[in-house]
C-alpha positions as CSV (number, residue, x, y, z in Angstrom):
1,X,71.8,9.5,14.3
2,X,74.2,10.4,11.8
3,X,75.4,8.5,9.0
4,X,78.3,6.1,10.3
5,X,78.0,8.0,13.6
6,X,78.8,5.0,16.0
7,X,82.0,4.0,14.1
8,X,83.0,7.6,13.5
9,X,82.7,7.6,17.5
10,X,84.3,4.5,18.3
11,X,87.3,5.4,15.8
12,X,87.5,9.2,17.5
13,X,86.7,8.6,21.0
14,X,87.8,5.2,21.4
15,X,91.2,4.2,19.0
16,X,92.4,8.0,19.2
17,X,96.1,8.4,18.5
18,X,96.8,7.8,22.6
19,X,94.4,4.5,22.6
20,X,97.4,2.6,23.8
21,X,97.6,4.6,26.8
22,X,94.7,3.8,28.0
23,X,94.2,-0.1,26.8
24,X,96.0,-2.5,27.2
25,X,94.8,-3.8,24.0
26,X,92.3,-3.3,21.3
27,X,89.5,-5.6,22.8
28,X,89.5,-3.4,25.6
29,X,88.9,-0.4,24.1
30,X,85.8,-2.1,21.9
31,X,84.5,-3.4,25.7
32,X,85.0,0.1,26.8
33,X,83.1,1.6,23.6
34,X,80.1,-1.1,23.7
35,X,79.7,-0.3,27.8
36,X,80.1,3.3,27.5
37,X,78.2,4.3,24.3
38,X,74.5,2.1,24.8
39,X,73.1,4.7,22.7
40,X,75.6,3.9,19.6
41,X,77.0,0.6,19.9
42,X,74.0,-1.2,18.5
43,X,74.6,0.6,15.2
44,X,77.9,0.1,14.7
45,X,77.5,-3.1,13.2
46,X,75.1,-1.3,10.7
47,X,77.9,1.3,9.8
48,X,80.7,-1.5,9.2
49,X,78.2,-3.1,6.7
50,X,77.4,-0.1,5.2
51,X,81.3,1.3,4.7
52,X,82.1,-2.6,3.5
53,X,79.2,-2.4,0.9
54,X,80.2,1.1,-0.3
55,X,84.1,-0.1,-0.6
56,X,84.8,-3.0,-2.8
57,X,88.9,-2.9,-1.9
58,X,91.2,-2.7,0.7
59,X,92.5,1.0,-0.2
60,X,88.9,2.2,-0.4
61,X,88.1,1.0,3.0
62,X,91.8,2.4,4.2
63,X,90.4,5.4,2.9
64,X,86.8,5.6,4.1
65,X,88.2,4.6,7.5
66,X,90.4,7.5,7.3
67,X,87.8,10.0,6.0
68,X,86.4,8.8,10.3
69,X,89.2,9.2,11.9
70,X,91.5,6.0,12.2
71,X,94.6,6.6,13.4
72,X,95.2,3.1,13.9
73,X,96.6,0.6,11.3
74,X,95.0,-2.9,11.6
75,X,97.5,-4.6,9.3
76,X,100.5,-3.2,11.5
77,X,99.0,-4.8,14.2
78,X,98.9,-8.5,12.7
79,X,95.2,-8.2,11.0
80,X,95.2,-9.2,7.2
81,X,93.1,-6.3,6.2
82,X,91.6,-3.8,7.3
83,X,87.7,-5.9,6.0
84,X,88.9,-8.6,8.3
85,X,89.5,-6.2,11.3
86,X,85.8,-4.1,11.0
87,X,84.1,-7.6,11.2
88,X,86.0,-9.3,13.9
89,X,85.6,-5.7,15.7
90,X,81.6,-6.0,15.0
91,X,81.3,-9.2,16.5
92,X,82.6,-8.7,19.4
93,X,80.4,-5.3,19.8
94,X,77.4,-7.8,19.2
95,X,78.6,-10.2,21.3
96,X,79.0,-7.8,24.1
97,X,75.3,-6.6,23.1
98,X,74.2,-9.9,23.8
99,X,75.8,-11.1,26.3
100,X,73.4,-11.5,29.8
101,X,74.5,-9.6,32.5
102,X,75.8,-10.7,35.7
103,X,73.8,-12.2,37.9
């Protein structure tokens, strides 16, 4: 797998410039990304680390985030930063990794 292949693909295929067409919010297209992408989604934890640890500031990470693809703007959307937004975004992937299916 590429380098940052799984958040390059969630920011791409997932939070594309019509995202809010298609979800009715954010959490919705992560559920979408972590159900579609099985092959990906347990990485993308390992690719927010790895951009976080490579970026020590907010503008770096702007940047780096749209060297993938973002089109969307965390902040604009009531998140302190952009840090803030990949980690509570990579929880929720894990916790929709780890959560038992339905019975």
């Amino acid at each position: 797998m590429k380098r940052l292949a799984a958040l390059e693909l969630f920011l791409g295929a997932y939070l594309h410039e019509d995202w809010a067409d298609d979800y009715p919010d954010l959490w919705h297209a992560v559920d979408d990304f972590t159900d579609g992408e099985p092959q990906s989604a347990p990485h993308f934890r390992a690719d927010v680390e790895q951009v976080l640890s490579q970026c020590q500031s907010e503008q770096e990470i702007q940047q780096r985030l749209r060297q993938l693809g973002i089109v969307y703007y965390p902040p604009g959307d009531g998140w302190q930063s952009h840090r803030a937004w990949l980690l509570a975004v990579a929880a929720h992937v894990d916790k929709n990794l780890h959560k038992s299916p339905a019975a």
